[in-house]
Steps between C-alpha positions, in 0.01 A plus 500: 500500500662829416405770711526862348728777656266753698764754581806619354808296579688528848848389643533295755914508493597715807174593624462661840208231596263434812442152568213381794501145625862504361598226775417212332368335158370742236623811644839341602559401168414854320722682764806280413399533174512873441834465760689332221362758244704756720143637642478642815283331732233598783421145628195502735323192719305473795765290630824735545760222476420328188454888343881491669588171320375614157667873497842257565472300175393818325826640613632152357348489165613845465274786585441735842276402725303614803290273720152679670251350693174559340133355641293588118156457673623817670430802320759711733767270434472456153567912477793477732599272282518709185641779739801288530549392174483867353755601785718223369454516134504877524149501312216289402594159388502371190327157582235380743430165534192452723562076549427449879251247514338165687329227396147355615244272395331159605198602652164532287356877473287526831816233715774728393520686855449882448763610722720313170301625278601888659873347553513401143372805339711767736786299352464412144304797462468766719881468486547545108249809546693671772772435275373676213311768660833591643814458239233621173451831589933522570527332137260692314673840609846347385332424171650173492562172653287183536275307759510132435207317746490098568158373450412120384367336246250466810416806367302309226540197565167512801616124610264410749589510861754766472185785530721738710798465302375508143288866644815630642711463152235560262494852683824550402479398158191777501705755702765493234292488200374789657833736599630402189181651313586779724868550488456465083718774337672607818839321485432233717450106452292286649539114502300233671631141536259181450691171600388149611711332721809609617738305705456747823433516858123652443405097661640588839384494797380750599212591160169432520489095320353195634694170450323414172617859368845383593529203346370591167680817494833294549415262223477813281755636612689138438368474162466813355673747745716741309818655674432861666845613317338461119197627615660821596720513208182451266317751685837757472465392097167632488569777645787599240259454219277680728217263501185517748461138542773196575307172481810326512423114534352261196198384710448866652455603160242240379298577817559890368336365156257264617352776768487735227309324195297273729445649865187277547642135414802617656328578864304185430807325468659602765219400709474143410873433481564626862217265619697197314814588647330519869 
C-alpha cells in the first residue's frame, strides 16, 4: 500500500527531538535512533532511571542527551517538560515524539473496570493530548519541526476485548488527523504511527490485561512481533518523506485495507474470530 506524502519533506538527521516513554521499547528505540543520527535528545519516562539508562546509549550511539522525569497524564508536567527542553535546545525542538503508552484489554465492554478504563485513557490519551496541546503551539511559532504520535493499528483494527485500548489510540489517530489539518501550510509535520505488535514491555505488569490478554498478546508478539528499533526507523522514514501515516507492518496494512473497503464484514469478522479463538 503506498501511502501519499501529506507534508513537505523533513530531516530527521540531527534533530533536537523530545521523546516520552523513552525508557523502554518504542520510545527507547527512536531515542537511540535519532542519537546515532547525531540528534540531540530530551528522553522523558515516568520512571527516572530507565529515562537515565536511555540518555546513556544516546550518548553511545552518538548524540546529546538529557534524561527528565515526565508523568504525561499530568498536564503541569508535560509543560515543564517543554520548559526544559527549550532551555536546553536553546529553542523549540525540532521533533516531538508523543510514544508513552500502556497496554490493556481482556475484559468485555461493561467487565473492563472503569478505574482502567480512566487509567488507560489518561495514558494513551490524555497523555498524547497534553503532549500536543503543549509542544504545537512552540512548533507552529518556529514554523517548523514535526510531531510524530504512536497510535495502533488498534486504532482500526476494533479487536474485541481491547474496548479501552482501541478508544484510547483511535483518539490519537483523530487528534492527529486533526492538528495536521490544522498545522497545514505552517511549516510543521505531523506523523502518526499505526503498528501491530511490537516486541515491548506494554505486557507488564503493571497495565490493565487479564491472563487471557497476556497470553495471546505474547503469541503475537512471538509470531508476528516486529522489533521496536525498525519500527522507529520506519516511522523516522516517513517522516523524511513527510508522510502523515506509517502503517509499517504487512498484516497492519491489510487490516488498514480491509477496514477501509469493507468496515461491516470486517467488524463482523472480528467478532466471530475472537469467539473461536476463546
Amino acid at each position: 500500500m503506498r501511502l501519499l506524502p501529506f507534508h513537505g519533506p523533513r530531516r530527521t538527521a540531527r534533530a533536537d527531538a523530545v521523546v516520552t516513554g523513552a525508557g523502554s521499547g518504542i520510545g527507547r528505540a527512536f531515542a537511540v535512533e535519532l542519537g546515532g543520527r547525531g540528534g540531540r535528545v530530551l528522553c522523558s519516562d515516568l520512571d527516572a532511571d530507565r529515562a537515565a539508562e536511555t540518555a546513556d546509549l544516546v550518548e553511545r550511539a552518538g548524540g546529546a542527551a538529557l534524561a527528565a522525569r515526565c508523568d504525561v497524564t499530568a498536564s503541569a508536567e508535560v509543560t515543564a517538560l517543554a520548559a526544559v527542553a527549550q532551555d536546553w535546545f536553546g529553542a523549540a525542538p525540532t521533533l516531538v515524539i508523543d510514544n508513552a503508552g500502556i497496554g490493556a484489554g481482556g475484559p468485555p465492554v461493561g467487565a473492563f473496570t472503569l478505574d482502567d478504563w480512566h487509567r488507560t485513557l489518561a495514558v494513551n490519551l490524555w497523555g498524547v493530548v497534553h503532549g500536543c496541546h503543549v509542544f504545537a503551539p512552540l512548533l507552529r511559532a518556529a514554523g517548523r519541526g514535526t510531531v510524530v504520535n504512536v497510535a495502533s493499528a488498534a486504532a482500526f483494527g476494533a479487536a474485541p476485548r481491547m474496548a479501552a485500548y482501541n478508544v484510547s489510540k483511535a483518539g490519537v489517530l483523530a487528534l492527529s488527523e486533526t492538528l495536521a489539518a490544522e498545522l497545514a501550510g505552517t511549516g510543521v509535520g505531523v506523523t502518526v504511527l499505526c503498528p501491530t505488535a511490537v516486541r515491548t514491555g506494554i505486557l507488564r505488569e503493571d497495565s490493565p490485561l487479564d491472563a487471557m490478554a497476556e497470553r495471546f498478546g505474547a503469541v503475537l508478539l512471538r509470531w508476528t512481533g516486529r522489533a521496536p528499533e525498525s519500527i522507529a526507523r520506519a516511522a523516522l522514514a516517513a517522516v523524511d518523506r513527510g508522510e502523515l501515516y506509517v502503517v509499517p507492518q504487512l498484516e497492519a496494512k491489510l487490516l488498514w485495507q480491509a477496514k477501509r473497503w469493507m468496515p461491516a464484514t470486517f467488524t463482523r469478522s472480528a467478532g466471530l474470530l475472537e469467539r473461536l479463538v476463546r
